[in-house]
C-alpha positions as CSV (number, residue, x, y, z in Angstrom):
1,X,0.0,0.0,0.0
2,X,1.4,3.3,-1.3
3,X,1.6,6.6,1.2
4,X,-0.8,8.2,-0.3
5,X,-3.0,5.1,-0.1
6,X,-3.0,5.0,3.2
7,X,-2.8,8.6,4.2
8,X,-6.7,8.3,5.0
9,X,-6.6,5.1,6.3
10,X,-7.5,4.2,10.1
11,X,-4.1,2.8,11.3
12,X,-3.0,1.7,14.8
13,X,0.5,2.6,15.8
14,X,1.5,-0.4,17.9
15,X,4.6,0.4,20.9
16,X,6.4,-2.0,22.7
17,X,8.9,-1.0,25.7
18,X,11.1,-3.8,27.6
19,X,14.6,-5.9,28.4
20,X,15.4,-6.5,24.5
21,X,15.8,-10.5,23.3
22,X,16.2,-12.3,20.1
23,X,12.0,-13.0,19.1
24,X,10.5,-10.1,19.7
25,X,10.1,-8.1,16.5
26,X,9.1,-11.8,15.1
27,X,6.6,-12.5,17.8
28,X,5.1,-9.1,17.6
29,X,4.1,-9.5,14.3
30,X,3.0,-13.3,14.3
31,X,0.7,-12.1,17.3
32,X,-0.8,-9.2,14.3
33,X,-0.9,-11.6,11.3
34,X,-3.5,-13.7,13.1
35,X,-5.3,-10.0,12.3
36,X,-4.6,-9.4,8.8
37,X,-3.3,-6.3,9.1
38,X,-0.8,-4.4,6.6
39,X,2.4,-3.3,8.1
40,X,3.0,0.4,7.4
41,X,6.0,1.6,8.7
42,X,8.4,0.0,11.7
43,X,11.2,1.9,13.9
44,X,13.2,-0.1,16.7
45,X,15.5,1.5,18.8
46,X,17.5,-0.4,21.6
47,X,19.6,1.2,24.0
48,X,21.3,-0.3,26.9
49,X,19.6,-3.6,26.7
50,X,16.2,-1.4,26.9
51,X,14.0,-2.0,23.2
52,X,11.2,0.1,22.3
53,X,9.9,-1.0,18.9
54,X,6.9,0.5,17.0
55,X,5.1,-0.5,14.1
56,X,2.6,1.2,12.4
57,X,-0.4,-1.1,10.7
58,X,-3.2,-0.6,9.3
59,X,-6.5,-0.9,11.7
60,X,-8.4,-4.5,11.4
61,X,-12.5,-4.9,11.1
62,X,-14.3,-2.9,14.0
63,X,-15.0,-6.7,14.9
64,X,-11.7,-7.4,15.8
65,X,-10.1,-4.4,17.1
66,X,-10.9,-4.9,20.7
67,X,-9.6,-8.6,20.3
68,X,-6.4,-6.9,18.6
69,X,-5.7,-5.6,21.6
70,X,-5.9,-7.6,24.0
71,X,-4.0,-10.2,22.2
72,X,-1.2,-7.7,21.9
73,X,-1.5,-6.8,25.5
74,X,-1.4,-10.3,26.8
75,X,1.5,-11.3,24.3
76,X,3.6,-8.2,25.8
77,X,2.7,-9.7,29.6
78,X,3.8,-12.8,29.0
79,X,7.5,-11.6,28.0
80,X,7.2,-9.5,30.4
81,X,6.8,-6.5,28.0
82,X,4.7,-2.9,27.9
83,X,2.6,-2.2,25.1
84,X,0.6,1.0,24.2
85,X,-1.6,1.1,21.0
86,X,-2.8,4.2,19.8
87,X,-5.6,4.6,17.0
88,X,-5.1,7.2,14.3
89,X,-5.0,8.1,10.5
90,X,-2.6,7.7,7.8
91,X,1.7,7.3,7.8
92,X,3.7,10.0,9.2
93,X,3.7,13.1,7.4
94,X,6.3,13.9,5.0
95,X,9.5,14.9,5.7
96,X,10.2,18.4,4.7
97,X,12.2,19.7,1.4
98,X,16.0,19.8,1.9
99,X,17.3,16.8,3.9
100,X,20.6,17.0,5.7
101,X,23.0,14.2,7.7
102,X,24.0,16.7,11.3
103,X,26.8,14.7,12.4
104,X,28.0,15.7,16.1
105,X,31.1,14.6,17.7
106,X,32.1,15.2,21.6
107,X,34.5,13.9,23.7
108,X,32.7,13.8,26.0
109,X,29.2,15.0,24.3
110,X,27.0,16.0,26.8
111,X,23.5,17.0,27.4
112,X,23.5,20.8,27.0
113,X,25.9,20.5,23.6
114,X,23.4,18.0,22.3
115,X,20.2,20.7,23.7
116,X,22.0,23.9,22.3
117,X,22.4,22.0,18.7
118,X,18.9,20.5,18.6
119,X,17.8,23.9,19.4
120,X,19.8,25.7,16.4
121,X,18.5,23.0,14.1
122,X,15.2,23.6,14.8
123,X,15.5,27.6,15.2
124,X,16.8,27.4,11.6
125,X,13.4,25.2,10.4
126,X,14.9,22.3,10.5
127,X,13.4,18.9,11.8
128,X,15.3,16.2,13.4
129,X,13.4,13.0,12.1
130,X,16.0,10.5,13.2
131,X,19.1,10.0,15.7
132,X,21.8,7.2,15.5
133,X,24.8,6.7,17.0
134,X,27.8,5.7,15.1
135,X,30.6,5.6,18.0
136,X,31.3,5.4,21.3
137,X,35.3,5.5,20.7
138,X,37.7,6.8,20.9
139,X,34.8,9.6,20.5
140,X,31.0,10.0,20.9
141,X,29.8,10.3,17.0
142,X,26.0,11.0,16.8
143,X,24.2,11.4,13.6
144,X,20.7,13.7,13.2
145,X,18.5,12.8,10.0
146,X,17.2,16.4,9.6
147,X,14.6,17.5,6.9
148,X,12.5,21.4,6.2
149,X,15.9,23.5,5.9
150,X,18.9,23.5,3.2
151,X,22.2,22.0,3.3
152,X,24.2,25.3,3.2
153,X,22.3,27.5,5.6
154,X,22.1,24.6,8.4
155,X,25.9,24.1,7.6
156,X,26.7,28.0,8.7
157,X,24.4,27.7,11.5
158,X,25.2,25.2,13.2
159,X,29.0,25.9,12.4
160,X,28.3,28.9,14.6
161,X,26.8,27.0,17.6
162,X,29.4,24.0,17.5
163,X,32.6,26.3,18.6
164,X,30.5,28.0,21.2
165,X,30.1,24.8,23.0
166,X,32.7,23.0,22.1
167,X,31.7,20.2,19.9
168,X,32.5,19.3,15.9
169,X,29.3,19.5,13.5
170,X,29.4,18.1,9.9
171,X,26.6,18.7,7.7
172,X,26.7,17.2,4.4
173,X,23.2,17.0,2.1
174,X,21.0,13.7,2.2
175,X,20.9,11.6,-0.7
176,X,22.4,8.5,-3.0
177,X,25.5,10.4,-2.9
178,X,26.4,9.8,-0.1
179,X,26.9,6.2,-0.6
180,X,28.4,6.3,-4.2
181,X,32.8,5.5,-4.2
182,X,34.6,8.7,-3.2
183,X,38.2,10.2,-3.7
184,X,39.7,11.4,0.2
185,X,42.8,13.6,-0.3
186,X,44.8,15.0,2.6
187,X,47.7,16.9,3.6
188,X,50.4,15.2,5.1
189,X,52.4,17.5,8.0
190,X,50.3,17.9,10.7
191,X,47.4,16.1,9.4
192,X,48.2,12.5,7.9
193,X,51.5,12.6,10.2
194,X,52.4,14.3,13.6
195,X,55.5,16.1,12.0
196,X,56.4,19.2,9.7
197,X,58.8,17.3,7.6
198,X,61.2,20.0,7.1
199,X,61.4,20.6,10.0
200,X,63.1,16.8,10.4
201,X,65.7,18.0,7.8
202,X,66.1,21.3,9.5
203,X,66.8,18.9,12.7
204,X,69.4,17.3,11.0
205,X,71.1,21.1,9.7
206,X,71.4,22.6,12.7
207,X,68.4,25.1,12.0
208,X,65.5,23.8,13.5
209,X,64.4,26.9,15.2
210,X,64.7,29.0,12.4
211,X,62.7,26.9,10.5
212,X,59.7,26.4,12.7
213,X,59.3,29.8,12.7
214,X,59.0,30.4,9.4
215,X,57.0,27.4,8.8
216,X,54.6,28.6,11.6
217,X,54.1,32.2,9.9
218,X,53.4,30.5,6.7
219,X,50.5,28.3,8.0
220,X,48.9,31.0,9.4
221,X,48.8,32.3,6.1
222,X,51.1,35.3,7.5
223,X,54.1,34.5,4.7
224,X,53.6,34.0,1.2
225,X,54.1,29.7,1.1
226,X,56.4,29.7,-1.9
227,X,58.9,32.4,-0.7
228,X,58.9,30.9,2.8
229,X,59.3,27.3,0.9
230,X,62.4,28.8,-0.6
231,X,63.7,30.5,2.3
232,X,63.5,27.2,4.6
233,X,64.5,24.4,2.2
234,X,67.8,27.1,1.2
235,X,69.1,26.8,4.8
236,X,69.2,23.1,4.3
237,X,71.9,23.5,1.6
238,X,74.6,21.4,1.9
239,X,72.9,18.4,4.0
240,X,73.9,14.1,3.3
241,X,71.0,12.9,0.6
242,X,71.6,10.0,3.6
243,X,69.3,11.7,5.3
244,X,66.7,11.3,3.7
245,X,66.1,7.9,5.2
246,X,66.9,9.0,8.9
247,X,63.6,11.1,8.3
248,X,61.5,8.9,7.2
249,X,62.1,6.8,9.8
250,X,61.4,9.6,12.0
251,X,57.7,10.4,10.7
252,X,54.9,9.6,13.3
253,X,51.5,8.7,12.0
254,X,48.8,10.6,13.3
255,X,46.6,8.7,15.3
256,X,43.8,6.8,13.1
257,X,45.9,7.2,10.5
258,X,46.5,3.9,9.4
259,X,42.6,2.6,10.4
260,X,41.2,5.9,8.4
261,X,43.1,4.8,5.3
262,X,42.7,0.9,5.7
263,X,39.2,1.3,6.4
264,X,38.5,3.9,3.1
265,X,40.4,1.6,0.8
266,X,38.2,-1.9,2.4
267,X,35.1,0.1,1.5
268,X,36.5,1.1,-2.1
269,X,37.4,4.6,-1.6
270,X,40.5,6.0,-3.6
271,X,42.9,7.8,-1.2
272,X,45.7,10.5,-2.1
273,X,48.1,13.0,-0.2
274,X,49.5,16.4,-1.3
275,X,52.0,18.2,0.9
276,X,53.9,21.4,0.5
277,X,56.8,19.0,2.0
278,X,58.8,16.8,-0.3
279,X,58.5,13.2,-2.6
280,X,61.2,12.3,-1.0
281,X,58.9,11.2,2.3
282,X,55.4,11.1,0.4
283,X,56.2,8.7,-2.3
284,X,57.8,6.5,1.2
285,X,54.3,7.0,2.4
286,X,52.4,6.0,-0.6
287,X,53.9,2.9,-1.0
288,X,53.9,1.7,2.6
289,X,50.6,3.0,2.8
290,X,48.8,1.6,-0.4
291,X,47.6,5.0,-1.4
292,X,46.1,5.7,-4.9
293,X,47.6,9.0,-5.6
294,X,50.5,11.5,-4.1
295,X,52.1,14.6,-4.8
296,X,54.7,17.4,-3.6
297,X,57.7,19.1,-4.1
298,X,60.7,17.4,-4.6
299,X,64.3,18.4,-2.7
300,X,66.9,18.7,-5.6
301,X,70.1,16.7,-4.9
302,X,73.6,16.8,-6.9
303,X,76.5,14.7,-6.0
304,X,74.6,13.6,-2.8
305,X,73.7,16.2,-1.2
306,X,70.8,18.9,-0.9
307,X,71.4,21.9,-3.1
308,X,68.9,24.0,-0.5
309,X,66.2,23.9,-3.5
310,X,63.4,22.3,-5.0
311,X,62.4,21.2,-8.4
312,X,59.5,21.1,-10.6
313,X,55.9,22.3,-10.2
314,X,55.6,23.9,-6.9
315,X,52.7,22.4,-4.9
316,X,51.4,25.5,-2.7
317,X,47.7,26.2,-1.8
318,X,46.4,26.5,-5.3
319,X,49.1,23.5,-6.2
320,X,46.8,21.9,-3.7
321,X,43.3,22.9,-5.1
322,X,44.9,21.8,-9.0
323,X,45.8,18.3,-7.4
324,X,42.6,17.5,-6.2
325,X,40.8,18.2,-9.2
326,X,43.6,16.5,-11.3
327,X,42.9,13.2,-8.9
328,X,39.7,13.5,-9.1
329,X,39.9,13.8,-12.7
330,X,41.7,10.3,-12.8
331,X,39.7,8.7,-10.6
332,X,36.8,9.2,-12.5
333,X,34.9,10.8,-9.3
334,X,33.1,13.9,-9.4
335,X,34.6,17.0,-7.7
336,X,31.3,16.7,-5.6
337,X,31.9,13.4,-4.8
338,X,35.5,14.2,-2.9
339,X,36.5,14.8,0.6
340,X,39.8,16.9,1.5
341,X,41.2,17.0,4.7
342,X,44.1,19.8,6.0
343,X,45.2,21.8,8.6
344,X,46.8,25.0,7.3
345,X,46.0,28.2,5.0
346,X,48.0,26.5,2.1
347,X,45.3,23.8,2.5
348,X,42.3,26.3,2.4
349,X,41.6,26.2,-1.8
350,X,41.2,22.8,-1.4
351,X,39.2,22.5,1.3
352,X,36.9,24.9,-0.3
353,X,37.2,22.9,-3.6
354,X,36.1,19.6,-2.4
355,X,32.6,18.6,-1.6
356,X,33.5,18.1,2.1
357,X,36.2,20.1,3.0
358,X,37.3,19.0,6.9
359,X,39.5,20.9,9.0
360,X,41.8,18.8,11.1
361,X,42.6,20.3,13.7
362,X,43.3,23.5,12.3
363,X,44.3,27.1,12.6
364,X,41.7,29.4,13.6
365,X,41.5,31.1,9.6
366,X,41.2,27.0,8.5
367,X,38.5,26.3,10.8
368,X,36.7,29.1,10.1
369,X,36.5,28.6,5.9
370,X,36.0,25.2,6.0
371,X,32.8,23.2,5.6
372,X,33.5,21.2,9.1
373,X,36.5,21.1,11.7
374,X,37.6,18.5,14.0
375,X,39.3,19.3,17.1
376,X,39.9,15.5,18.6
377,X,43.5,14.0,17.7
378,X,42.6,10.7,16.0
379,X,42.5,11.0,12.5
380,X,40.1,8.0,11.9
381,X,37.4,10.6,13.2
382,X,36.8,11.5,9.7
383,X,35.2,8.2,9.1
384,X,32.0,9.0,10.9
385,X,31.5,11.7,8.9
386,X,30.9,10.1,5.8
387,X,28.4,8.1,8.0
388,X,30.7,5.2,8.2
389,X,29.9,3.4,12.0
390,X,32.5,2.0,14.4
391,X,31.2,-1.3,13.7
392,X,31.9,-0.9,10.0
393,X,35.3,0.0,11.3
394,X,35.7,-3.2,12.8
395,X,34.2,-5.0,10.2
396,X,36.5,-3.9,8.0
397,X,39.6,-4.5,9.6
398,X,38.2,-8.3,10.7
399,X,38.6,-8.4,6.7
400,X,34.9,-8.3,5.5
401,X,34.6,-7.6,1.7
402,X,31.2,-6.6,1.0
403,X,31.0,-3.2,3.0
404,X,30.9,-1.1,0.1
405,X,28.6,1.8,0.1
């Protein structure tokens, strides 16, 4: 029976409330088939061990109604179960125009984060028509179907309300998109690893200080990035090419690193890097870590050692942007259809270019232009907002091959 087939139609919304057990959902409705009802709509919800399952049907003969429920309510009893059944008319209504996925994450998330963005949702028209959880850890991820208000305005909105108390919101539109094969592309210092990997060689000159200064300036978008590219990698003039391999042993992953990329490539995502840092450590990276695509400058060296410059196609913040699309491009995903994740200014283009730009725990100026931010340190964070679950997490690194999206 279609919605609008039953939108006049007596219906009886059936509720259920007790200790959850495998049977009940299939004794509920052997108890109702004995009525030949039609089944209209069911929701379930368990939460700590506690089930409250509802199904909608439509209402038997006038006859039989009375006997409907106290076969219900005698079925519940002897499980040891509550039921309520409430007469009315027709399905729920429909969901408003312009559906959105609100995904919240706190560490903790409490009770007046969760109030203050239920209230901006529904200050800016929105209606929350559906909450799941998809973590617990390492943070709590919770995920609001919302319908009556657009993408873009909810997005600013609640963008707004989320640094006031202190929790990360991602709003991303509702639809078959969402499930379709993506392209992720990320930055690499500071956001794929713990390290500014010139700063490692800078370590190994003698000019570490001066270095991290500069760098610091230029992700704040202070400096100009190609000048202060220049100026750092000249002072490494002169240093072993042995080094490079002393550095790459020295990169830290970020935390989640390894699940975030293990997990996007199990579910059939393509996965890239661009860094302002050098090939010499991101093509290391690629390889060990199975990614589809990689790009950044590369450290000229003669004779065996650094010459203190860089050759080739400088990849700066619209280097960045130009990369993504060229990924994109060969991936054979739409630019809508892509996810870019940095922490700096020379990240921002891209961020702005993707469909979901995400701000890993950025500068103030990144957080601020990006579509979402996330201020917890594990990488693998970004998972849940592409509506991917902590049991899918699992799942996927227990080796399951049918997770795809």
């Amino acid at each position: 029976m279609s919605a609008s087939q039953t939108s006049d139609v007596p219906t009886l919304l059936v509720k259920i409330f007790g200790k959850d057990r495998p049977g009940i959902t299939a004794g509920l409705f052997d108890t109702l088939a004995a009525y030949s009802v039609d089944v209209v709509d069911i929701e379930q919800v368990v939460s700590r061990g506690r089930l409250v399952l509802c199904a909608l049907v439509t209402e038997p003969t006038v006859a039989t109604q009375g006997e409907l429920r106290a076969t219900v309510h005698s079925w519940a009893e002897s499980l040891k179960l509550q039921a309520e059944i409430i007469s009315g008319t027709g399905d729920n209504r429909p969901r408003g125009e312009g559906r959105s996925h609100v995904t919240v994450l706190g560490n903790p998330l409490t009770a007046e984060q969760t109030a203050a963005i239920a209230a901006r949702i529904a200050g800016a028209g929105g209606n929350i028509d559906r909450v799941f959880r998809l973590a617990k850890y390492p943070v709590t991820a919770v995920e609001f179907a919302v319908s009556g208000c657009e993408t873009e305005p909810l997005r600013t909105a609640l963008a707004t309300e989320a640094h006031s108390v202190g929790v990360d919101v991602a709003v991303v539109s509702a639809g078959l998109h969402r499930r379709a094969q993506r392209l992720v592309v990320m930055d690499v210092d500071s956001t794929l690893i713990q390290d500014e990997v010139i700063e490692l060689f800078a370590a190994h000159a003698g000019c570490e200080d001066k270095v991290a200064e500069v760098t610091a300036a230029a992700m704040r978008g202070e400096l100009d990035f190609e000048q202060s590219l220049h100026a750092r990698v000249a002072l490494l003039a002169g240093l072993d090419a042995s080094v490079v391999d002393k550095v790459r042993a020295e990169v830290r992953m970020t935390p989640g690193a390894r699940t975030l990329i293990r997990t996007l490539k199990r579910l059939g995502y393509q996965v890239g890097v661009v860094s302002g840092g050098f090939t010499q450590v991101t093509d290391d990276l690629k390889e060990r870590l199975g990614l589809d695509f990689a790009s950044a400058n590369t450290l000229e060296i003669v004779d065996g050692k650094l010459t203190g410059r860089v050759t080739g196609e400088i990849v700066d913040r619209a280097g960045k942007a130009r990369l993504l699309r060229r990924f994109a491009a060969e991936a054979g995903v739409p630019l809508a259809q892509t996810v870019a994740i940095g922490d700096g200014a020379n990240d921002l283009d891209m961020l702005n270019a993707a469909g979901l730009g995400v701000a890993f725990n950025a500068k103030p100026v990144v957080r601020e232009a990006a579509h979402t931010a996330v201020n917890v340190p594990f990488l693998d964070t970004v998972l849940y907002l592409l509506g991917i679950t902590r049991e899918e997490v699992e799942a996927a690194d227990g080796g399951e091959e049918d997770l795809l999206h």
